[in-house]
N, CA, C and O atoms as a GROMACS GRO file, in nm:
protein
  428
    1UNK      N    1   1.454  -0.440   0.890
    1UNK     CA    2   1.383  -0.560   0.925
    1UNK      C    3   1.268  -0.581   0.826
    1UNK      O    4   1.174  -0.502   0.831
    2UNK      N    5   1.266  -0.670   0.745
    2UNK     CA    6   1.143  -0.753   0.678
    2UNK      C    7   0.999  -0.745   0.754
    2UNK      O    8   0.965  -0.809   0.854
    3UNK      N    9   0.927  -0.654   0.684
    3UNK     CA   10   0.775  -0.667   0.762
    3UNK      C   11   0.664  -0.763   0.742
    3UNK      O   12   0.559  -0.786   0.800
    4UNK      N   13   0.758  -0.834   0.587
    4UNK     CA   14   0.654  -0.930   0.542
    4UNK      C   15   0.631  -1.092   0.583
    4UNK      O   16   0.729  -1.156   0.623
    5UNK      N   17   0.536  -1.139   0.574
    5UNK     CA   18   0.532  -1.329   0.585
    5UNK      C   19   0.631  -1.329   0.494
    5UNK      O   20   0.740  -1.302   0.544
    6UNK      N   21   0.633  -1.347   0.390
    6UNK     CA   22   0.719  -1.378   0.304
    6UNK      C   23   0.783  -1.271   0.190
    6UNK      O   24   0.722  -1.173   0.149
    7UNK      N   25   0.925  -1.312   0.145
    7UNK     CA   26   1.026  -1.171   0.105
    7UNK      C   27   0.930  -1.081  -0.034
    7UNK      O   28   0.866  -1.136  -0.123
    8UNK      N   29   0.944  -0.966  -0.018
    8UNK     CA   30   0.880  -0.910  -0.155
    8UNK      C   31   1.026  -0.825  -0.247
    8UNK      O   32   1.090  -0.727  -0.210
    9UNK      N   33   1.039  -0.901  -0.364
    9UNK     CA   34   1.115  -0.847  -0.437
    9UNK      C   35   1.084  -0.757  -0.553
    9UNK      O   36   1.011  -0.772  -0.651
   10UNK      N   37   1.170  -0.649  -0.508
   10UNK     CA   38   1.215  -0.568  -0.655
   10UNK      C   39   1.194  -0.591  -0.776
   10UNK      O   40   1.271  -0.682  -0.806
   11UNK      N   41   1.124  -0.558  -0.879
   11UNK     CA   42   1.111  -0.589  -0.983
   11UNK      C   43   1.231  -0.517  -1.085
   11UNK      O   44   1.302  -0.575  -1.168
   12UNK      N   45   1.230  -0.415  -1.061
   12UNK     CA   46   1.398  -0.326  -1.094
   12UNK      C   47   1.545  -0.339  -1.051
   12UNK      O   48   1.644  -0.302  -1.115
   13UNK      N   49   1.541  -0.394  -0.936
   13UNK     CA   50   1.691  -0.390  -0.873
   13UNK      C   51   1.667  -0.588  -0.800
   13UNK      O   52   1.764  -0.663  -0.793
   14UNK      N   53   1.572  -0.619  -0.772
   14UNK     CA   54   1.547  -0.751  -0.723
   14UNK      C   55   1.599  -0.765  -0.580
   14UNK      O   56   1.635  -0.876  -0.540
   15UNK      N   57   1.604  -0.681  -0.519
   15UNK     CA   58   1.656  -0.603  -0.344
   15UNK      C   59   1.495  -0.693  -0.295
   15UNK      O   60   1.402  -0.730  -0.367
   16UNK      N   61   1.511  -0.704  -0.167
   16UNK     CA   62   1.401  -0.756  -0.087
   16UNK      C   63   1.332  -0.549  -0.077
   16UNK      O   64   1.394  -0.442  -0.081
   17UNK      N   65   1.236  -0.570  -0.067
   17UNK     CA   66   1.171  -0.443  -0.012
   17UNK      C   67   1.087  -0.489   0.086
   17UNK      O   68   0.990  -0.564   0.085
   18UNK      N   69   1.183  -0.388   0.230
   18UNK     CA   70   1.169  -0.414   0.356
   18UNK      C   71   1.089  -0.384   0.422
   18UNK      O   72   1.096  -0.410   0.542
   19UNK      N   73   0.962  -0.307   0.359
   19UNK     CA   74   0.852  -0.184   0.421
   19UNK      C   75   0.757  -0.134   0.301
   19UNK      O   76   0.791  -0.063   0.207
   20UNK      N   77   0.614  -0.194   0.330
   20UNK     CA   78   0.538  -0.109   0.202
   20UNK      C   79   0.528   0.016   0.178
   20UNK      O   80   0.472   0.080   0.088
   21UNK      N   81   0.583   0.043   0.262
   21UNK     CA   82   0.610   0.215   0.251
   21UNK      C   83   0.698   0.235   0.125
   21UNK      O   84   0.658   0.315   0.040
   22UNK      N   85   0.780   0.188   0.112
   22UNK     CA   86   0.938   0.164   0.052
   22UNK      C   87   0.869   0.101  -0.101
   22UNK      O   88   0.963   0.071  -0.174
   23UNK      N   89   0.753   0.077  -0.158
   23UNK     CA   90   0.758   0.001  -0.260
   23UNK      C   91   0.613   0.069  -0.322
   23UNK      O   92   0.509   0.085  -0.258
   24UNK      N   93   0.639   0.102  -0.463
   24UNK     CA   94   0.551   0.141  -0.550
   24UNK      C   95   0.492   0.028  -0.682
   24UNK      O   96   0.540  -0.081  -0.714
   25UNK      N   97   0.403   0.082  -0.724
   25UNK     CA   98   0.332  -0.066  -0.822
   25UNK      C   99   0.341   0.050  -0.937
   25UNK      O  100   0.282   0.158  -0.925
   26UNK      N  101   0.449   0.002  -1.088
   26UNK     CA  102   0.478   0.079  -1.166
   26UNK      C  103   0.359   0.004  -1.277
   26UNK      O  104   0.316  -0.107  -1.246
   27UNK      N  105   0.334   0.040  -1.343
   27UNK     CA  106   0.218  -0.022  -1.474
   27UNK      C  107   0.248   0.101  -1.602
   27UNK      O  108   0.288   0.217  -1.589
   28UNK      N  109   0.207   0.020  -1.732
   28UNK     CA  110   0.174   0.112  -1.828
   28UNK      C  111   0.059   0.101  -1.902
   28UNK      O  112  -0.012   0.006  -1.936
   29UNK      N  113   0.058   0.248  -1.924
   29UNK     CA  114  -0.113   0.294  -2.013
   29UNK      C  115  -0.078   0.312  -2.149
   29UNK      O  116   0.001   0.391  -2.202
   30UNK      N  117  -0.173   0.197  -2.210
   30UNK     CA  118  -0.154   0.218  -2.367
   30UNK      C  119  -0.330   0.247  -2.382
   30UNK      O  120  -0.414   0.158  -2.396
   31UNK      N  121  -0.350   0.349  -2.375
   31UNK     CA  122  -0.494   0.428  -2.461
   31UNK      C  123  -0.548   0.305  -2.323
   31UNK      O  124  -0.495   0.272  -2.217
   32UNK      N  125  -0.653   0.271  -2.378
   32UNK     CA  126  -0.788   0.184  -2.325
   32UNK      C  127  -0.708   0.051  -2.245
   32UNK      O  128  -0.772  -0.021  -2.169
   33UNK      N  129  -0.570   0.029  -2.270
   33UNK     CA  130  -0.470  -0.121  -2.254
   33UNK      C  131  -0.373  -0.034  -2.088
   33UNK      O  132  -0.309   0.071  -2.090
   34UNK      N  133  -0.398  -0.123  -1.971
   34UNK     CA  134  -0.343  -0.083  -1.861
   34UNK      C  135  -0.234  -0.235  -1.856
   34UNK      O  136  -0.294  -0.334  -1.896
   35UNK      N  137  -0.132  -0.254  -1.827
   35UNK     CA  138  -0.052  -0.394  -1.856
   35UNK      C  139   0.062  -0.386  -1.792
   35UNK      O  140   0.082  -0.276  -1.742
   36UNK      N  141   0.165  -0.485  -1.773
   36UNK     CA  142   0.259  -0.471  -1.703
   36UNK      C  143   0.325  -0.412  -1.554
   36UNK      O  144   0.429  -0.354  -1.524
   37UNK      N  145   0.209  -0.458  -1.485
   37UNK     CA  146   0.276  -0.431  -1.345
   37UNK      C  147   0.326  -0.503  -1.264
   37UNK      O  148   0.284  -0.608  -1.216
   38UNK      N  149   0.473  -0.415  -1.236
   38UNK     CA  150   0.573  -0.409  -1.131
   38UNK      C  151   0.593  -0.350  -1.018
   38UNK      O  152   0.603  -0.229  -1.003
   39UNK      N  153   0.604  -0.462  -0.904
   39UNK     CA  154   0.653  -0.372  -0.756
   39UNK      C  155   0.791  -0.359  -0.768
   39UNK      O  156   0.875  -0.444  -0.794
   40UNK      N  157   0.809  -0.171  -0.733
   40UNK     CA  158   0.914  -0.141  -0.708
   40UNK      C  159   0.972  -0.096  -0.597
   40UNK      O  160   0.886  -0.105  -0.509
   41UNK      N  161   1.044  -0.063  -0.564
   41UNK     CA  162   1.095   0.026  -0.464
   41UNK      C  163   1.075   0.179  -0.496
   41UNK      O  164   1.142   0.215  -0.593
   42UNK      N  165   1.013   0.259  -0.448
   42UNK     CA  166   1.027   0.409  -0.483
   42UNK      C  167   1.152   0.497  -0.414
   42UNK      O  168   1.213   0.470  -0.311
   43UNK      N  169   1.172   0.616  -0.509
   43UNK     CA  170   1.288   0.655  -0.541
   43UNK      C  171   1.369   0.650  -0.400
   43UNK      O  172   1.484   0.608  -0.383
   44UNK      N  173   1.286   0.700  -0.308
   44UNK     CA  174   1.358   0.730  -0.222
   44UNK      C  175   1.411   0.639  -0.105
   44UNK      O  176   1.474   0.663  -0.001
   45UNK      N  177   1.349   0.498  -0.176
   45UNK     CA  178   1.410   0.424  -0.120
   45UNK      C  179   1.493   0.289  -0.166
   45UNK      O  180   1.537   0.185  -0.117
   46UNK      N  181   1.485   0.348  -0.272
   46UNK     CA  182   1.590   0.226  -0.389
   46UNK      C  183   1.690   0.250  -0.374
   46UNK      O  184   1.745   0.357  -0.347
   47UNK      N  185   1.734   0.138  -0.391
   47UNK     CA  186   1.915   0.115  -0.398
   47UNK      C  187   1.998   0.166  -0.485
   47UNK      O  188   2.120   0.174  -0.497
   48UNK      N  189   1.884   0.205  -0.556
   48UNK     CA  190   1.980   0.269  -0.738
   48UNK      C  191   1.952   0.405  -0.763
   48UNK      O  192   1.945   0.454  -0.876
   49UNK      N  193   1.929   0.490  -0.613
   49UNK     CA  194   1.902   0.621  -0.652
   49UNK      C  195   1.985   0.713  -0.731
   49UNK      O  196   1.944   0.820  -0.777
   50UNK      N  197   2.107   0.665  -0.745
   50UNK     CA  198   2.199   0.727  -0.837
   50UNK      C  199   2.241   0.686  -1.014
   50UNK      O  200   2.336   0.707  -1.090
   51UNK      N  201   2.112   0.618  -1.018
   51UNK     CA  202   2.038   0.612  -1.158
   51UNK      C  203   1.893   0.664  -1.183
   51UNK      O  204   1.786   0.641  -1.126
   52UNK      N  205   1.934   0.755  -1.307
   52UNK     CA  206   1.789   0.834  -1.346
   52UNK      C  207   1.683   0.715  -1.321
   52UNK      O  208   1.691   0.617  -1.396
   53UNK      N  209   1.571   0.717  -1.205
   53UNK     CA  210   1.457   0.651  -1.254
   53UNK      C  211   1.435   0.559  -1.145
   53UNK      O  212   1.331   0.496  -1.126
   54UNK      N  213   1.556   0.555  -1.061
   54UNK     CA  214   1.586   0.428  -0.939
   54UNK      C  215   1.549   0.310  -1.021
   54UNK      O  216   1.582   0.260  -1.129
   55UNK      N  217   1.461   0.285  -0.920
   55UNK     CA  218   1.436   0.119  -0.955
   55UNK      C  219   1.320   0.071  -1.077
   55UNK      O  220   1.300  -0.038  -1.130
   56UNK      N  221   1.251   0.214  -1.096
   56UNK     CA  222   1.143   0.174  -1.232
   56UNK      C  223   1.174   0.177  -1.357
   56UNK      O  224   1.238   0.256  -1.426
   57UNK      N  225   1.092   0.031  -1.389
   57UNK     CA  226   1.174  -0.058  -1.514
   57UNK      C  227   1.169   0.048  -1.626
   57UNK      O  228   1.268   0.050  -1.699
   58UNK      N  229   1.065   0.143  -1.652
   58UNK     CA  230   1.095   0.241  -1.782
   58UNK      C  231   1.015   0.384  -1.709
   58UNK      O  232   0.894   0.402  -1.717
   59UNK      N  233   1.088   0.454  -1.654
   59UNK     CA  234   1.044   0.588  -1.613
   59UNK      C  235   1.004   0.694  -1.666
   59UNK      O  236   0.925   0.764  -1.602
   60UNK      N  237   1.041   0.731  -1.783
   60UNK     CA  238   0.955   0.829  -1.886
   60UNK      C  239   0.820   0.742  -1.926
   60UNK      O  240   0.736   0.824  -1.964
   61UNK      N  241   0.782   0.644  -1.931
   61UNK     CA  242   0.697   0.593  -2.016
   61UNK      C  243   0.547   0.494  -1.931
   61UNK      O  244   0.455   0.430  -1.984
   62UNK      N  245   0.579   0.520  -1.779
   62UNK     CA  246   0.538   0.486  -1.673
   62UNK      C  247   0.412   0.556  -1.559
   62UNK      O  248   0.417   0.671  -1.515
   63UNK      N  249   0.304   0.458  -1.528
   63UNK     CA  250   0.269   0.542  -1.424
   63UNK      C  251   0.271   0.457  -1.305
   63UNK      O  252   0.273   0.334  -1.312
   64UNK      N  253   0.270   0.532  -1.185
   64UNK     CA  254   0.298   0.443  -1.056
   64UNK      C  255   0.202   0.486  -0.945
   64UNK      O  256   0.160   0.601  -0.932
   65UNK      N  257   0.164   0.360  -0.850
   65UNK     CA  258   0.077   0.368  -0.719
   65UNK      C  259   0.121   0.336  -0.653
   65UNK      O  260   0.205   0.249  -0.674
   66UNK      N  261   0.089   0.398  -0.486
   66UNK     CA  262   0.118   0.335  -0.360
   66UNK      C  263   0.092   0.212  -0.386
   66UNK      O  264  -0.012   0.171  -0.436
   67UNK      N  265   0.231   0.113  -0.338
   67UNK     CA  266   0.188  -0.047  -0.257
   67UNK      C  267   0.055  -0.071  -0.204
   67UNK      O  268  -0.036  -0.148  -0.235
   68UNK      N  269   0.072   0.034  -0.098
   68UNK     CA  270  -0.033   0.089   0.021
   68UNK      C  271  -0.192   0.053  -0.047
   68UNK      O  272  -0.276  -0.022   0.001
   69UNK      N  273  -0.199   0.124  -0.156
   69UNK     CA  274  -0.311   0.139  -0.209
   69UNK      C  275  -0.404   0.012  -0.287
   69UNK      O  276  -0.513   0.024  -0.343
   70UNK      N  277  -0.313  -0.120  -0.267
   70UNK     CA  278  -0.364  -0.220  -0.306
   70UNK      C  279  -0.346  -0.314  -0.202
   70UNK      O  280  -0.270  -0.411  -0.204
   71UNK      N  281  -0.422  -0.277  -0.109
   71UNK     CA  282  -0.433  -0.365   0.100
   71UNK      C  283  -0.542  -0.294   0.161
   71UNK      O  284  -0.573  -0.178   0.134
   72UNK      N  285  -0.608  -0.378   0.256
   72UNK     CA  286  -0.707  -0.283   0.337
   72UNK      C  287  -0.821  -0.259   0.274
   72UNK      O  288  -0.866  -0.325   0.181
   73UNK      N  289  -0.862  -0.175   0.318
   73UNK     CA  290  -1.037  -0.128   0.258
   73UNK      C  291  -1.004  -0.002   0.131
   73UNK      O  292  -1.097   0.075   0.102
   74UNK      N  293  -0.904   0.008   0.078
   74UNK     CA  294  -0.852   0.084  -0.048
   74UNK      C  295  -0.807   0.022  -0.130
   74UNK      O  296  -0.744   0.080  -0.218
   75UNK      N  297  -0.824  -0.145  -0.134
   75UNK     CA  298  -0.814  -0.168  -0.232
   75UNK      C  299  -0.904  -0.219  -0.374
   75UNK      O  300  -0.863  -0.242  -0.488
   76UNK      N  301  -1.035  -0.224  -0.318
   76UNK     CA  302  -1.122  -0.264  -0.448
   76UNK      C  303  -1.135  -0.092  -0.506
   76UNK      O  304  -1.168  -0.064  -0.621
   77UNK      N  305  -1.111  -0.021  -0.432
   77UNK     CA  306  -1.124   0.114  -0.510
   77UNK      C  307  -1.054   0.092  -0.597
   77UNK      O  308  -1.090   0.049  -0.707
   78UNK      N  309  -0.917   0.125  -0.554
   78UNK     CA  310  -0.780   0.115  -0.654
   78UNK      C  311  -0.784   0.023  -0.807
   78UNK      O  312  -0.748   0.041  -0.924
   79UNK      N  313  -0.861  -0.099  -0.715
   79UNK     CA  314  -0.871  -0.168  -0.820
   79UNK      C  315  -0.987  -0.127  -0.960
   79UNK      O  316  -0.968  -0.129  -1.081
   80UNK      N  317  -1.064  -0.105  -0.908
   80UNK     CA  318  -1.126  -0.075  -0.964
   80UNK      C  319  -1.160   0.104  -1.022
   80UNK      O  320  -1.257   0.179  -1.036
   81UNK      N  321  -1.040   0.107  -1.038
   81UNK     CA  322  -0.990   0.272  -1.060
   81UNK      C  323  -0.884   0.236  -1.175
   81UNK      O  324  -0.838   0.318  -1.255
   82UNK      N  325  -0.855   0.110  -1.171
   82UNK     CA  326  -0.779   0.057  -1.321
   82UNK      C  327  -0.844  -0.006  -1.445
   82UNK      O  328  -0.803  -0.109  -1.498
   83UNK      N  329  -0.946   0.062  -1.485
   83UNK     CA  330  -1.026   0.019  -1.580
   83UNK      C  331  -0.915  -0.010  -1.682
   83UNK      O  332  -0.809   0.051  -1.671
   84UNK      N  333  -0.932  -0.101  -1.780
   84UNK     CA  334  -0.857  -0.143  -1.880
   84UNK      C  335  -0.757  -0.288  -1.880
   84UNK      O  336  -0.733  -0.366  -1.972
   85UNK      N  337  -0.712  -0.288  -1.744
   85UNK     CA  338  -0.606  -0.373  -1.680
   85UNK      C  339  -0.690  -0.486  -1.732
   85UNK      O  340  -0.811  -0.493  -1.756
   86UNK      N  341  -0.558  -0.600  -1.746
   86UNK     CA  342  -0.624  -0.723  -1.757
   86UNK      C  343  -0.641  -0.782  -1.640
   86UNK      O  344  -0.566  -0.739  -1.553
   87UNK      N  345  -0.721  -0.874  -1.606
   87UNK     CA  346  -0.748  -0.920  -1.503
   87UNK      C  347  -0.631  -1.051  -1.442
   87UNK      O  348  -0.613  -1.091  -1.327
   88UNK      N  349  -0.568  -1.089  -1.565
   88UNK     CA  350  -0.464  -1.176  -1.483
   88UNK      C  351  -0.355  -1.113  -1.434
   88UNK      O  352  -0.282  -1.162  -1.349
   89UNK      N  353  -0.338  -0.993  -1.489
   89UNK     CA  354  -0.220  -0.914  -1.453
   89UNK      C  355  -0.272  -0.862  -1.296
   89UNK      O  356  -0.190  -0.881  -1.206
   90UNK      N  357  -0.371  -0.812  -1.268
   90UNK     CA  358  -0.431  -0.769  -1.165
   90UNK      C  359  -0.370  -0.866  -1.017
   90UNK      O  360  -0.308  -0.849  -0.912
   91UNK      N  361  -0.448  -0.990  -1.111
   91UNK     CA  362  -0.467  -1.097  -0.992
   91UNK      C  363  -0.323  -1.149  -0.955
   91UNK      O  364  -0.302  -1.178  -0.837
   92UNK      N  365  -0.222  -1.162  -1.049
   92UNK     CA  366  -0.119  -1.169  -1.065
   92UNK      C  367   0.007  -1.095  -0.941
   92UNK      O  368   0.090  -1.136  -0.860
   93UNK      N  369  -0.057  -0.936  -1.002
   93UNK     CA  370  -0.016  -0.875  -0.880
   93UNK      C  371  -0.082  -0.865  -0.739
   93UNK      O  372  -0.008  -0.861  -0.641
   94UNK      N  373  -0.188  -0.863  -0.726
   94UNK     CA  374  -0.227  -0.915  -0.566
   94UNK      C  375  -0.224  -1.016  -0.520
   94UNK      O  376  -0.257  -1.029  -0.402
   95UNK      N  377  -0.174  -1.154  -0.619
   95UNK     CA  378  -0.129  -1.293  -0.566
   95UNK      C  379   0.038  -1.263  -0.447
   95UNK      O  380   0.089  -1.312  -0.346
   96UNK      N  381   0.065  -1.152  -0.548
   96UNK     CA  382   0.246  -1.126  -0.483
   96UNK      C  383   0.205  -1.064  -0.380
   96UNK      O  384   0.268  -1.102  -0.281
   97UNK      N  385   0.112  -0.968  -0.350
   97UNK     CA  386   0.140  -0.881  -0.214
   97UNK      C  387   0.044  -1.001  -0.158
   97UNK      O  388  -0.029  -0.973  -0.253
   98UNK      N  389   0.010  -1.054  -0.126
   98UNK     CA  390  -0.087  -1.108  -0.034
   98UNK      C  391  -0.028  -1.263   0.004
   98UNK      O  392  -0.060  -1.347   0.089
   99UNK      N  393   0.069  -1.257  -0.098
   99UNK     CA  394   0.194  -1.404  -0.031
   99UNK      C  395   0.275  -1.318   0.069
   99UNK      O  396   0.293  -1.364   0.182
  100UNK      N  397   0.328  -1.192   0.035
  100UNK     CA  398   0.390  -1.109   0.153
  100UNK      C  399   0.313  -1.087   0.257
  100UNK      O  400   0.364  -1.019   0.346
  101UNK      N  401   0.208  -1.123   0.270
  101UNK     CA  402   0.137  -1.089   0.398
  101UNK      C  403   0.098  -0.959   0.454
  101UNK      O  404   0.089  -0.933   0.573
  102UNK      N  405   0.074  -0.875   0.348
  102UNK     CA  406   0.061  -0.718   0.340
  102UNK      C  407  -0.087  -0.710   0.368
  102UNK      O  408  -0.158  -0.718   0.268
  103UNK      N  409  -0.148  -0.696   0.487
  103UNK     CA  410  -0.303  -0.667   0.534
  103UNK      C  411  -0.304  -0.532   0.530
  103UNK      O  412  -0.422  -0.532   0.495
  104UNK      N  413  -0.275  -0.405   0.535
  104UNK     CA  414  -0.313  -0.285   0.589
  104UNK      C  415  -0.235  -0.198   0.533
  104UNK      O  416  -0.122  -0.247   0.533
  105UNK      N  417  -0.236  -0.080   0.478
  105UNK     CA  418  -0.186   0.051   0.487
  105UNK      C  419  -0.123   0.088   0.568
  105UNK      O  420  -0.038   0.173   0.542
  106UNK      N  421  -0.138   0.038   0.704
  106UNK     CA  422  -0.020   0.128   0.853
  106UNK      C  423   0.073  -0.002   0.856
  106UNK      O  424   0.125  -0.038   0.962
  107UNK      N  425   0.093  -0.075   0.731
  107UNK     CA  426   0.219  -0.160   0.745
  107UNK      C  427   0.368  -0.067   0.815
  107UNK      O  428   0.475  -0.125   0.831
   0.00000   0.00000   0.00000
């Protein structure tokens, strides 16, 4: 069952992800440059677990956060625990979880 207002898709497989539990925020670190983030599904709950990497778009070259960790009163931390990030990419990605209707961590 869909927990969200509205569907949150896969950035790797493009599957609805049914539970923020179920979905990780993949980004990459170039030195001082934080860029490119994607919600994914994490491993253990992707559809493509029987590909090295599941659902993240480049897995050797990747780092990843709880969904979780960008909702609630953990998220200006988080956010602000991504020094470097650009800010449209940021806003970009909390425009998507916050159209899903993701308020809280005990989603």
């Amino acid at each position: 069952m869909n927990k969200y207002k509205n569907p949150l898709y896969c950035d790797g497989c493009g599957e609805i992800i049914l539970d923020p539990k179920e979905a990780i925020v993949e980004y990459f670190d170039r030195g001082e440059d934080l860029f490119d983030f994607k919600i994914v599904h994490n491993f253990s709950s992707s559809p493509r677990q029987l590909i090295k990497g599941g659902c993240l778009i480049n897995s050797s070259h990747s780092n990843t956060l709880d969904l979780r960790d960008f909702v609630g009163q953990q998220r200006e931390k988080t956010i602000s625990e991504l020094e470097g990030a650009q800010a449209d990419e940021i806003d970009k990605l909390l425009a998507r979880i916050d159209e899903a209707g993701i308020k809280s961590k005990s989603c």
